[in-house]
LUMKOL-32045 format. One record per residue: residue number from 1; chain; x, y, z of N, C-alpha, C, CB in turn. Coordinates in steps of 0.05 Angstrom, whole numbers, plus 5000, padded with zeros to 4 digits. Atoms other than C-alpha are relative to their C-alpha. Last residue first. Glycine has a CB too. Layout:
<nodes>
(node NUM "A" (X Y Z) (X Y Z) (X Y Z) (X Y Z))
...
</nodes>
This chain:
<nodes>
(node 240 "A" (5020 5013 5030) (1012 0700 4195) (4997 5023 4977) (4963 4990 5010))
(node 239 "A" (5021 4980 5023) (1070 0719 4243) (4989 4995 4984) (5007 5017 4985))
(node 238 "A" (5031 5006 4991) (1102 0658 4277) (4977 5015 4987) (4997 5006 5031))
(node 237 "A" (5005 5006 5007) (1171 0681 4247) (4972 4991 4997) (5013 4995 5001))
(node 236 "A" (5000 4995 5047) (1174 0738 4255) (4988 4977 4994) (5039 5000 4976))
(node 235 "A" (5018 4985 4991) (1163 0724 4347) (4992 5007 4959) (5015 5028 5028))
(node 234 "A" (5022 5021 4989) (1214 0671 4338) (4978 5013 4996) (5000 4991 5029))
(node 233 "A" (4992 5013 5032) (1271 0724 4303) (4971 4983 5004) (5038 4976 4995))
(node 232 "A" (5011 4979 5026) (1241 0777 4358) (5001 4975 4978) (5026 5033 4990))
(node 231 "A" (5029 4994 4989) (1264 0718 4418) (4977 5013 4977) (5004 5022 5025))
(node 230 "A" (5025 5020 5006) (1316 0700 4376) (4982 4996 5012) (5004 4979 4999))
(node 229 "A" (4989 5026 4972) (1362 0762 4375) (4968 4975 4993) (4996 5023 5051))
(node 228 "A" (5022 4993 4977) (1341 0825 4324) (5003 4975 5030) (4963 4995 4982))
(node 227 "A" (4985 4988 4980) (1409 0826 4276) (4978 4994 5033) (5005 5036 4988))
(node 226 "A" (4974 5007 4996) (1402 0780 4221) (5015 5012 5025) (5014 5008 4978))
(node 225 "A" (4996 5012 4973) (1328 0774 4223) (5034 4997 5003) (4983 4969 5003))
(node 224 "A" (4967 5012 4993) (1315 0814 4157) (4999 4994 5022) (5025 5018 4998))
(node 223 "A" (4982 4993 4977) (1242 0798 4144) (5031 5005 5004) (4996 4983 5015))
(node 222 "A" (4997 4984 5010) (1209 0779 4075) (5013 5023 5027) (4975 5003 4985))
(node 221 "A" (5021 4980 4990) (1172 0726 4106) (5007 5034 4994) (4999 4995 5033))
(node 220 "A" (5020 5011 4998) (1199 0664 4071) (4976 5026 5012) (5008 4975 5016))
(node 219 "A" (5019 5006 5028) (1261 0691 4036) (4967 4994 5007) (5012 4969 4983))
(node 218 "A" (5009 4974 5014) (1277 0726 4097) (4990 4996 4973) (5022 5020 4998))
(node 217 "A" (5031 4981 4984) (1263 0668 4145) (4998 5024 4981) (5006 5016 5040))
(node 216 "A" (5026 5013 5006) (1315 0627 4093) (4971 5020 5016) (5004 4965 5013))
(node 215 "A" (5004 4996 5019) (1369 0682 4099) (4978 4983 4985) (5023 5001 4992))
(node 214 "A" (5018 4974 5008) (1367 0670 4169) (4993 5012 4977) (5010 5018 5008))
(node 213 "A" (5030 5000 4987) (1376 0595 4168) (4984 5032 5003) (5003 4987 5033))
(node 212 "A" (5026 5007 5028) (1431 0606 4119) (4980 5004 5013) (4996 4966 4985))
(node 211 "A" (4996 4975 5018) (1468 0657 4174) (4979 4984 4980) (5037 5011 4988))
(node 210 "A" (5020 4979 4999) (1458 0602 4222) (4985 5028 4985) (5006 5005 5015))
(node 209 "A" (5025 5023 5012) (1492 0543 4181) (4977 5026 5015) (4999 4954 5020))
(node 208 "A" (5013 5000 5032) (1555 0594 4178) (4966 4988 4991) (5022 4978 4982))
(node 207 "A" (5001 4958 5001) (1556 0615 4252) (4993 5000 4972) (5038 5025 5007))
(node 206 "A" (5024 4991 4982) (1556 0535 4268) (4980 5025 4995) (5012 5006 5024))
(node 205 "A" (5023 5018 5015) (1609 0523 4218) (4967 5005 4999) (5002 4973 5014))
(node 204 "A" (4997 4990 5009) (1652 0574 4252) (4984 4992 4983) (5018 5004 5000))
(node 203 "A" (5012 4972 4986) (1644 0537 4317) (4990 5023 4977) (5028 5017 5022))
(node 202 "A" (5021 5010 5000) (1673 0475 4274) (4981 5034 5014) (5002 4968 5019))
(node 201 "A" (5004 5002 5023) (1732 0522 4252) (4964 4986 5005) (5026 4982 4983))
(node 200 "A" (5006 4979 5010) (1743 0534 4321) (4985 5011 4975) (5017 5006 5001))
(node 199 "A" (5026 4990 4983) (1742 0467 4346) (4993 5026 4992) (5005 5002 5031))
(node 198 "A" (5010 5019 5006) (1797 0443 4295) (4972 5012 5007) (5010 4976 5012))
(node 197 "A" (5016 4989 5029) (1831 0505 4313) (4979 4988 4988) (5015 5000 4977))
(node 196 "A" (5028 4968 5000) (1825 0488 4382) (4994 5005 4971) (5013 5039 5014))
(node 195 "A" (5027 5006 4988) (1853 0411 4362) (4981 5023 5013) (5006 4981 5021))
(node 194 "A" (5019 5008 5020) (1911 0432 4327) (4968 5001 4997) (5005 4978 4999))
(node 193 "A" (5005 4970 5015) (1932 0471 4387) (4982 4997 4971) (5033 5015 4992))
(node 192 "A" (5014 4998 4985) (1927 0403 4431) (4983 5027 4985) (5014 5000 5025))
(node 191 "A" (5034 5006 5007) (1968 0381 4389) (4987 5005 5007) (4988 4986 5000))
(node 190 "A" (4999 5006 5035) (2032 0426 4397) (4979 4979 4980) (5030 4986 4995))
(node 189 "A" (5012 4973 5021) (2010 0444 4466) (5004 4988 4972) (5020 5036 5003))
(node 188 "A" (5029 4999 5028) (2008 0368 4486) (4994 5023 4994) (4969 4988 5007))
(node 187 "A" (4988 5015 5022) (2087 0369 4517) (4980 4995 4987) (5015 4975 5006))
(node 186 "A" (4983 4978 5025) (2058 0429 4559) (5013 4979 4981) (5030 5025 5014))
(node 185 "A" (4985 5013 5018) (2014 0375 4609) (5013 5008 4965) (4984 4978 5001))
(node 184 "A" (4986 5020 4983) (1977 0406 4663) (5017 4980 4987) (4983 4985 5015))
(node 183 "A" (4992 4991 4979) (1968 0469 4625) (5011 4987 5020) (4985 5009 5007))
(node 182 "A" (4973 4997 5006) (1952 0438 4560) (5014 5008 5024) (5004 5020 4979))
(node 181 "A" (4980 5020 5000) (1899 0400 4592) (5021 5002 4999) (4999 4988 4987))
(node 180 "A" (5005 5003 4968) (1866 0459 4626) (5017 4980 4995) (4970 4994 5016))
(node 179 "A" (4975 4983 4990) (1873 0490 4560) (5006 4994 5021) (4999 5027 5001))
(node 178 "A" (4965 4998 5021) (1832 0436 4522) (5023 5019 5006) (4995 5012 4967))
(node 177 "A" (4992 5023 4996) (1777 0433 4573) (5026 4996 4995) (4986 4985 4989))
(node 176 "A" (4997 4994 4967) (1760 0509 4571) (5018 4973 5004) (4965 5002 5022))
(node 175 "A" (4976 4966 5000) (1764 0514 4495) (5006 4987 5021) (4990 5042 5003))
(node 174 "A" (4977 5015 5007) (1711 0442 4501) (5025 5019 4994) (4994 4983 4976))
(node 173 "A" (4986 5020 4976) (1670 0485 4553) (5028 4978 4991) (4973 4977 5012))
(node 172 "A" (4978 4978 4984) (1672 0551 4494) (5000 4967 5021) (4983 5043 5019))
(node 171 "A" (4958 4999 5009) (1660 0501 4439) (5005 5012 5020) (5017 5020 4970))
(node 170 "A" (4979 5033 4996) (1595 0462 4479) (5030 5007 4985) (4981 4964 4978))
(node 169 "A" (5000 5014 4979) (1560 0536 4498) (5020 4980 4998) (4977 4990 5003))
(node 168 "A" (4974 4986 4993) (1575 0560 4419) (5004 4996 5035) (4997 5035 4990))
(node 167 "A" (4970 5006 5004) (1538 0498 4393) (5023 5017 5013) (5005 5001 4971))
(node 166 "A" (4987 5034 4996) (1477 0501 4432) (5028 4999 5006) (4997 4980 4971))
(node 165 "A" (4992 5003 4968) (1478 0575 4418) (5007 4986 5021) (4989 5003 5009))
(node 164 "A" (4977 4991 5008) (1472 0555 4346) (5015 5007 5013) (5000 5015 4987))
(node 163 "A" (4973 5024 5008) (1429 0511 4354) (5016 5011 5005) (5008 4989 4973))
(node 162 "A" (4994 5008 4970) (1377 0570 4363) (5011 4982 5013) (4986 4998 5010))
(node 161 "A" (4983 4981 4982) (1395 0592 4288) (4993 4999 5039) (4991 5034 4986))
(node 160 "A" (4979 4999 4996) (1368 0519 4272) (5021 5027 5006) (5003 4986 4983))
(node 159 "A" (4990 5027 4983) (1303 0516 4304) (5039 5002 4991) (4979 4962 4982))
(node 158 "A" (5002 4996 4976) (1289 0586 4267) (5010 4985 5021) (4980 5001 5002))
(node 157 "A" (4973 4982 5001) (1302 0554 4197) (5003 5010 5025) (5000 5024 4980))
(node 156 "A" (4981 5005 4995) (1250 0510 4220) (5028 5013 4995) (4996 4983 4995))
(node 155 "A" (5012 5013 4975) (1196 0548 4228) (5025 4983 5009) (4972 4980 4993))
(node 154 "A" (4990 4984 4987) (1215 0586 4164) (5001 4995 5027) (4990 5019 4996))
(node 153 "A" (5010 5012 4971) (1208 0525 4122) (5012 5018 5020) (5009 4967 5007))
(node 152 "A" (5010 4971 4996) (1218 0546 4046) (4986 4998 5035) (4973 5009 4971))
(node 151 "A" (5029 5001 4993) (1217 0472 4038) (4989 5025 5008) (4996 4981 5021))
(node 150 "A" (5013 5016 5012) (1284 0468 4007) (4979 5001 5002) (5004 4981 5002))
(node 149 "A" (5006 4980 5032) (1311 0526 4044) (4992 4984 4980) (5028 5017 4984))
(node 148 "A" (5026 4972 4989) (1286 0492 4114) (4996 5014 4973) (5013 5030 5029))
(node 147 "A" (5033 4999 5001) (1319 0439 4083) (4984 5017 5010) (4989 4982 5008))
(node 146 "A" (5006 5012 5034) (1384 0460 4070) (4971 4999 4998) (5013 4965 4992))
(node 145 "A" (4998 4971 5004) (1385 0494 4144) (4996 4999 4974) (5027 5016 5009))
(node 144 "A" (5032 4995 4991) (1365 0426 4179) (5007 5028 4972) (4991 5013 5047))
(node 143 "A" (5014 5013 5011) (1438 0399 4137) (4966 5005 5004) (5009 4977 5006))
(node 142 "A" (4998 4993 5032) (1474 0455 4156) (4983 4978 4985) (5033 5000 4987))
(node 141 "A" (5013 4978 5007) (1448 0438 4228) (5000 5017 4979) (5002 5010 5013))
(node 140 "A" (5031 5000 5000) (1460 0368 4223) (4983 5029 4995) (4991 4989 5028))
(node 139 "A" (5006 5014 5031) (1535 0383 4201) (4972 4994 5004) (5020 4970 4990))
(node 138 "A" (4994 4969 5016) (1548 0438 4269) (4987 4982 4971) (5045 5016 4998))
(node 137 "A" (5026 4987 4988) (1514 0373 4317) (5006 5027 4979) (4999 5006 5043))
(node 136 "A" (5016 5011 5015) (1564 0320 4275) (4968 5013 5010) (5006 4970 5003))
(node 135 "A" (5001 5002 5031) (1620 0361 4289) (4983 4992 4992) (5015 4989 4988))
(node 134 "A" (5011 4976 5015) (1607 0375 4356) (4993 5006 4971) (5016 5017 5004))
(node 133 "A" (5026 4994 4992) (1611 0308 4380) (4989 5030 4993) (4999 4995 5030))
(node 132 "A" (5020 5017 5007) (1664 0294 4337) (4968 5008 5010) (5009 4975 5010))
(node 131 "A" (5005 4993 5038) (1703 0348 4351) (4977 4988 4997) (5024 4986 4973))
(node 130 "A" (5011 4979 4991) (1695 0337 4440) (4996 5007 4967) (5018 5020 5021))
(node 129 "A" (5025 5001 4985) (1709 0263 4436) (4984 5015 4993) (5001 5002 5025))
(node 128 "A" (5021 5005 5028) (1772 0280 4389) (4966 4994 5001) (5012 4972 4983))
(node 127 "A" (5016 4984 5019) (1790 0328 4446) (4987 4987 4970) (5019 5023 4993))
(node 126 "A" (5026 4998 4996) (1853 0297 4470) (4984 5016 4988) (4997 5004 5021))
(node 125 "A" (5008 4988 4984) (1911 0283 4427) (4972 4997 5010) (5006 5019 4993))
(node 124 "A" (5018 4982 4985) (1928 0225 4391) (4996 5011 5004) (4995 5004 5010))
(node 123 "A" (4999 5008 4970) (2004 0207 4375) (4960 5015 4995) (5035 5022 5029))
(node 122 "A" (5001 5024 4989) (2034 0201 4303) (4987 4994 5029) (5025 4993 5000))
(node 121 "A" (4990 5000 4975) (2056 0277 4285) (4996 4970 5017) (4987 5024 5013))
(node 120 "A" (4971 5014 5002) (2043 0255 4220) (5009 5008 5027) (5023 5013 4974))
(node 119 "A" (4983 5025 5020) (1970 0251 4223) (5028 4996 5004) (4999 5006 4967))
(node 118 "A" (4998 5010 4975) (1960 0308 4270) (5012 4972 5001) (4974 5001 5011))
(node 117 "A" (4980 4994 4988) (1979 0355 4209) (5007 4968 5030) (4990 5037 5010))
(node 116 "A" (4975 5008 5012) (1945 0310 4164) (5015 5011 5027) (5009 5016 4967))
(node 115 "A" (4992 5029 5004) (1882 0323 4207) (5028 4988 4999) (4991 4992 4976))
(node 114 "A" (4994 4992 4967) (1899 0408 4221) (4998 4960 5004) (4965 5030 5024))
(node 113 "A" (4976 4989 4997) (1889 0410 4141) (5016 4990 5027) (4998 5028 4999))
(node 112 "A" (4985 5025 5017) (1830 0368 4134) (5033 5001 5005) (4993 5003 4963))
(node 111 "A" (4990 5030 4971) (1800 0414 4196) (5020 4977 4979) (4956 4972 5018))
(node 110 "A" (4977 4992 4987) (1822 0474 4144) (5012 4978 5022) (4993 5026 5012))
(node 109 "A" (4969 4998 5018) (1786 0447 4084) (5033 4996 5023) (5001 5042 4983))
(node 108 "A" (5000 5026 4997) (1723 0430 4127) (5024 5008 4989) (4981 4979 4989))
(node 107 "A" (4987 5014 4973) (1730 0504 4144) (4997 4973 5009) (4991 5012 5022))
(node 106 "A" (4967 4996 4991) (1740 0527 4073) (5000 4994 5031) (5013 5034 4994))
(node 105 "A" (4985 5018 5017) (1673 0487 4055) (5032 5003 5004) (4992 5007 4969))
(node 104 "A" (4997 5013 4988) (1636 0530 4102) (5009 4976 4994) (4985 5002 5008))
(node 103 "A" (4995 4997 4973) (1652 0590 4072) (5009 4972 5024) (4974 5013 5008))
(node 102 "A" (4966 5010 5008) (1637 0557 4010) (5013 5009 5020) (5016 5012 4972))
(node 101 "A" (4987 5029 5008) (1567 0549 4033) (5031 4995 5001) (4993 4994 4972))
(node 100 "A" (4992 5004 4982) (1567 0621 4066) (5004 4968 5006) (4987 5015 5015))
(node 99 "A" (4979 4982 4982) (1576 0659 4008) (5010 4973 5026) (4979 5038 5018))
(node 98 "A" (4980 5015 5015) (1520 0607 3969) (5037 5013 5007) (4990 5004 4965))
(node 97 "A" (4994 5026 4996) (1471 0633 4017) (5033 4977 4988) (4974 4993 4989))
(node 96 "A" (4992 4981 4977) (1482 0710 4002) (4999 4969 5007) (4980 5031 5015))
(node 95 "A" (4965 4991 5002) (1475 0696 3925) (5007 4999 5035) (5007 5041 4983))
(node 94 "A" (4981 5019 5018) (1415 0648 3936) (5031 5015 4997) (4985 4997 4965))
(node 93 "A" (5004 5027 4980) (1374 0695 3984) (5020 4980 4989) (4966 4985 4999))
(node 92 "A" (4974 4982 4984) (1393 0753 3933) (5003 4977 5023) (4992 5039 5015))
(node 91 "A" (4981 4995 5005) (1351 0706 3879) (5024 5015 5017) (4992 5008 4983))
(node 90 "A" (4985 5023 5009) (1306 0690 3927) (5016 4995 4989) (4993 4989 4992))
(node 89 "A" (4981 5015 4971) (1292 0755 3954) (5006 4976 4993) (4984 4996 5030))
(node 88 "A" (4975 4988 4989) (1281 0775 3876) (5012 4999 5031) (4997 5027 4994))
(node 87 "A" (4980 5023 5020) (1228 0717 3858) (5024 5020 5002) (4989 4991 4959))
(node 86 "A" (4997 5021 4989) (1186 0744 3924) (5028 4987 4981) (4971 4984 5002))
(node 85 "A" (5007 5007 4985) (1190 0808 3894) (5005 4981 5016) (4989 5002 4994))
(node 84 "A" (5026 4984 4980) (1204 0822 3836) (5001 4995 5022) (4971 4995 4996))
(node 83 "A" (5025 5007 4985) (1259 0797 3780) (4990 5016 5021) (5003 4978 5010))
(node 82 "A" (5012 4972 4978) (1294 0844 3729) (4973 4984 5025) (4978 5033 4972))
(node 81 "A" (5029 5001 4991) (1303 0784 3685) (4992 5014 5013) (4991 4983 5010))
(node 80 "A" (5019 5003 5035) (1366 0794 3642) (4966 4995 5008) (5014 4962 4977))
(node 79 "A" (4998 4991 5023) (1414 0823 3694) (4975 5005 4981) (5017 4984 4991))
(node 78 "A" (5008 4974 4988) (1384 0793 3757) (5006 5022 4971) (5023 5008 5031))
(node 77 "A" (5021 4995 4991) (1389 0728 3726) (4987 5024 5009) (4999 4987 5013))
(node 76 "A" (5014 5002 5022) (1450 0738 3696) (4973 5006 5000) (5003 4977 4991))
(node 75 "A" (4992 4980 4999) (1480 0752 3768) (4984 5007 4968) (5033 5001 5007))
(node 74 "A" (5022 4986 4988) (1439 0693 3793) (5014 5027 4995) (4993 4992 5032))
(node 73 "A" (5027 5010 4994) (1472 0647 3752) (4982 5027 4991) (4997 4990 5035))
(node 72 "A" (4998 4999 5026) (1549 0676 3747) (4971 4993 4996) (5022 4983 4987))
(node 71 "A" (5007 4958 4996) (1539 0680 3831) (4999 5003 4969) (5036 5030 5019))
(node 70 "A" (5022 4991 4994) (1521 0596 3819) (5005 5032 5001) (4989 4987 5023))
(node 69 "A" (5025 5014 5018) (1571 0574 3779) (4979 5013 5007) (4993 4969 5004))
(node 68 "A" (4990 4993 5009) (1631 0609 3825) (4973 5007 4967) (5024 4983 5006))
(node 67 "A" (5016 4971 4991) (1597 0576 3879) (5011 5018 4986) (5002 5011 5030))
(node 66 "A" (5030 4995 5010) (1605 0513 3841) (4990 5031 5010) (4978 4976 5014))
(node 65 "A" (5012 4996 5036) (1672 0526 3816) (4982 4994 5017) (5008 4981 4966))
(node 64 "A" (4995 4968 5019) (1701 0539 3891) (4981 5007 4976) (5031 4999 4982))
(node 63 "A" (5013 4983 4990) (1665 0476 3918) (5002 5028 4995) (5002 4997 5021))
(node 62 "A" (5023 5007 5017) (1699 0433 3870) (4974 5012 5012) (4998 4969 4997))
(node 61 "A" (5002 4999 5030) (1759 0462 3889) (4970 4998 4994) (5017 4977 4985))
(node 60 "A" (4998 4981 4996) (1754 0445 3966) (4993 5015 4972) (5022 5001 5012))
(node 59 "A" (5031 4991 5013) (1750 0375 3937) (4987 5035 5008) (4975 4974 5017))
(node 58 "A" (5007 5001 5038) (1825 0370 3933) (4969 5007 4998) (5006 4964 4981))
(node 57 "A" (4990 4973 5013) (1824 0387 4009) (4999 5004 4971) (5028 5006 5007))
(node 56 "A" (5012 4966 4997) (1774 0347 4030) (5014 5018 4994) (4991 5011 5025))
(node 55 "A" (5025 5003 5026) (1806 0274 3990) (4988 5036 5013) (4966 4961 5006))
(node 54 "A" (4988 4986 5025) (1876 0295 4022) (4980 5002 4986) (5022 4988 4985))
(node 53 "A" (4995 4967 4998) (1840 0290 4085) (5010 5011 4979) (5018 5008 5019))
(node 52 "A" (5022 4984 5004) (1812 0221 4060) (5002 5034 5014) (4977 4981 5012))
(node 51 "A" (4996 5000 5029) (1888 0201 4048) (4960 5014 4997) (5013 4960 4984))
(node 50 "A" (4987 4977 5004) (1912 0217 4119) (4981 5010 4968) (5037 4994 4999))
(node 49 "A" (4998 5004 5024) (1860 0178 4155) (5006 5017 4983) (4984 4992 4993))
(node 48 "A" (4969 5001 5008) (1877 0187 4223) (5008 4996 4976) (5014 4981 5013))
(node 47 "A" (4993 5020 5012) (1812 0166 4241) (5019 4989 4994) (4995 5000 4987))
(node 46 "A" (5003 5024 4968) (1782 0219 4296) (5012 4976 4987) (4961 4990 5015))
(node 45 "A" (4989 4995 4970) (1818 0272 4243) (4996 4978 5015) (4988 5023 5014))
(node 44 "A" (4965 4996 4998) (1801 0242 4175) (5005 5005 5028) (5015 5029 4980))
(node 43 "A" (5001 5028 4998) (1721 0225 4202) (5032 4997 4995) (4978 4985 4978))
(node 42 "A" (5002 5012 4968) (1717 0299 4219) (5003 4967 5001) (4967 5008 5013))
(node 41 "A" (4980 4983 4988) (1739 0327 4152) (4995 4982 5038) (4988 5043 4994))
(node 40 "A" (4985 5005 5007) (1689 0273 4119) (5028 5013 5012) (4994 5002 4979))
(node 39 "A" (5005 5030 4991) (1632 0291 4151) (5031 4990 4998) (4977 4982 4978))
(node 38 "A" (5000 5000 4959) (1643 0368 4146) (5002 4977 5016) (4973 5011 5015))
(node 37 "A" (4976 4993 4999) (1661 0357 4065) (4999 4993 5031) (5008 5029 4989))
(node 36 "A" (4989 5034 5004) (1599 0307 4061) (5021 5013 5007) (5001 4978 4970))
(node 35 "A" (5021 5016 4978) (1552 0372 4089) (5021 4982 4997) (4965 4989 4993))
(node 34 "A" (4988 5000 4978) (1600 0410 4038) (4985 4992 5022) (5011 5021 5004))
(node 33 "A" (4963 5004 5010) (1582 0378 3977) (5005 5007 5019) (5019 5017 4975))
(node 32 "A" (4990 5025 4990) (1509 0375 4005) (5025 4990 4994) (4985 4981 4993))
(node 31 "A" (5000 5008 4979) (1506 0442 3999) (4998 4978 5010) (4989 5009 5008))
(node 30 "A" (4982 4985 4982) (1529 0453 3936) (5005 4989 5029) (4989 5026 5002))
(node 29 "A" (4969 5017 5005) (1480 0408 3914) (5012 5006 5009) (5016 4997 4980))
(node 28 "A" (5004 5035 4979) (1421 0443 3949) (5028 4986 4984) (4958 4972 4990))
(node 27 "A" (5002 4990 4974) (1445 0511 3911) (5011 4981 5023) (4972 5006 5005))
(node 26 "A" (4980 4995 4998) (1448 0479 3845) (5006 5008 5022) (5005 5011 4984))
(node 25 "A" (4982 5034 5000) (1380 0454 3847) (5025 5005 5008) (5006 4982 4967))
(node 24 "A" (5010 5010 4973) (1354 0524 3875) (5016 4973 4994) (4963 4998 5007))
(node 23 "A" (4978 4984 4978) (1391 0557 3818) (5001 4986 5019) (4994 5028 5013))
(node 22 "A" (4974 5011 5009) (1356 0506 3764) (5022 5015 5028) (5006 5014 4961))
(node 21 "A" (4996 5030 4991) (1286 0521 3793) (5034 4992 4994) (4977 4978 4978))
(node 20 "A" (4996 5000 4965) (1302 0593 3785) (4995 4975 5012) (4980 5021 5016))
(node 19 "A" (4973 5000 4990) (1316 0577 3711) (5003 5001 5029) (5013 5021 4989))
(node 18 "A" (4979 5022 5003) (1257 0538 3704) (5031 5015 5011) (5002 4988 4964))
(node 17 "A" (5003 5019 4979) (1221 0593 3726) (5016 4981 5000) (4979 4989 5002))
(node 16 "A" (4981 4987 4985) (1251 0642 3676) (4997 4974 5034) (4987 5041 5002))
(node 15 "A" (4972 5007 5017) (1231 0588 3612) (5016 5023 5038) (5003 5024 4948))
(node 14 "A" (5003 5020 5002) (1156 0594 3641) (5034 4991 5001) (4981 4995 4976))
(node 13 "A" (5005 4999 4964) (1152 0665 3651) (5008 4974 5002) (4966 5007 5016))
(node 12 "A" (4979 4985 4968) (1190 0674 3586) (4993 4994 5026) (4998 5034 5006))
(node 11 "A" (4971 5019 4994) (1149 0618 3549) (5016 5019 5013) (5019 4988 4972))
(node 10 "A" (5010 5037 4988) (1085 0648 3570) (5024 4987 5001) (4978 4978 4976))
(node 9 "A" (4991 4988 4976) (1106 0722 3542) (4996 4974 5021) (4981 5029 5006))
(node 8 "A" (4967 5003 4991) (1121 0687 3480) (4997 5011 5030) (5026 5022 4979))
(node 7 "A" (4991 5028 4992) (1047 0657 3477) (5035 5002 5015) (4999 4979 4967))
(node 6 "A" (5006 5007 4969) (1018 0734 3495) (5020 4965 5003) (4955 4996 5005))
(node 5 "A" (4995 4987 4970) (1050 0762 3444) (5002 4981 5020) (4979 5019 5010))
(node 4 "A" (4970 5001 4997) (1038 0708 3387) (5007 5018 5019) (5016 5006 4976))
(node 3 "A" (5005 5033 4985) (0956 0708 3405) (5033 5000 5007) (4985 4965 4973))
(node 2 "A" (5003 4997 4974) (0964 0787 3401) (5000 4977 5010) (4981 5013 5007))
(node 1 "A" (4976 4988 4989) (0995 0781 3328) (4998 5000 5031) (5005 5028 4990))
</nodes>
């Protein structure tokens, strides 16, 4: 009877791992669903390509149901496994990550939106220079921020909430740029307006890929760093 104990208590530990392997899979997908959304939202706009903006907003959805997939998960999980420790910041690490996935899925949604719009209006504006180049520095750093939580890499999670300052430096000069234009030329407010939101949403990106990166230092060192600035956040992490 004590051999049968101990074997089932083997397949629970065994059978619960898997499942937290299964979250983490689901997680990283997610997040590369909207890594391609942020790609894709920025390649409609500088492109003019109405019909792959229609592709990020339909896929908007498919970011709903997974983070929908995953809090149903990890809510079970917490339910039916009463996890501990390291395997319970991971699990709350996962709900509090997967918030700011889809988060960042509704602001590829919105640049898809502010696309079309620019789409039928037929003309350019300035500032696709200034998206782009931001856009693809806010989508590297949801992409560093994946892997840091892939590799449990607090070192680099760190690297990317100091990005993040990067990024809010290059939206406030492209703000600055984009009103300076409208100002000397009021027949481009009505795109030009597109094009903050555009910028705004990316900025918003930025704020999202940092928030994972902090929720990775706390899975990894058991720290909250959400509030201490990045001198302290640097100073956690390094800690042996």
């Amino acid at each position: 009877m004590r051999e049968d104990n101990e074997a089932f208590g083997q397949h629970i530990s065994t059978q619960f791992n898997e499942e937290l392997a299964d979250v983490r899979t689901q997680i990283l997908e997610m997040g590369g669903l909207v890594e391609q959304q942020i790609t894709d939202a920025i390649t409609a706009l500088t492109e003019a390509d109405g019909k792959l903006g229609e592709q990020v907003r339909a896929n908007d959805e498919r970011v709903n149901q997974m983070e929908r997939r995953i809090d149903e998960e990890c809510m079970r999980i917490l339910a039916l496994r009463h996890p501990a420790a390291g395997d319970l910041r991971l699990v709350m690490c996962i709900a509090k990550v997967v918030v700011d996935l889809e988060r960042i899925g509704d602001e590829a949604s919105k640049i898809a939106k502010r696309a079309l719009l620019l789409v039928d209006e037929g003309q350019a504006p300035r500032g696709y220079v200034e998206c782009r180049h931001i856009g693809n520095h806010v989508r590297q750093m949801v992409q560093d921020a994946l892997g840091a939580f892939a590799r449990m890499d607090g070192e680099q999670a760190y690297l990317v909430a100091r990005e993040d300052k990067v990024v809010d430096k290059e939206y406030k000069s492209a703000m600055r740029e984009m009103v300076t234009y409208m100002m000397e030329d009021p027949r481009s407010i009505s795109r030009v307006l597109n094009i903050l939101w555009v910028l705004r949403s990316l900025e918003r990106v930025g704020d999202h890929a940092r928030n994972v990166a902090e929720q990775v230092i706390f899975l990894v060192k058991g720290t909250d760093v959400r509030y201490i600035g990045l001198q302290r956040m640097e100073e956690e992490v390094k800690k042996i």
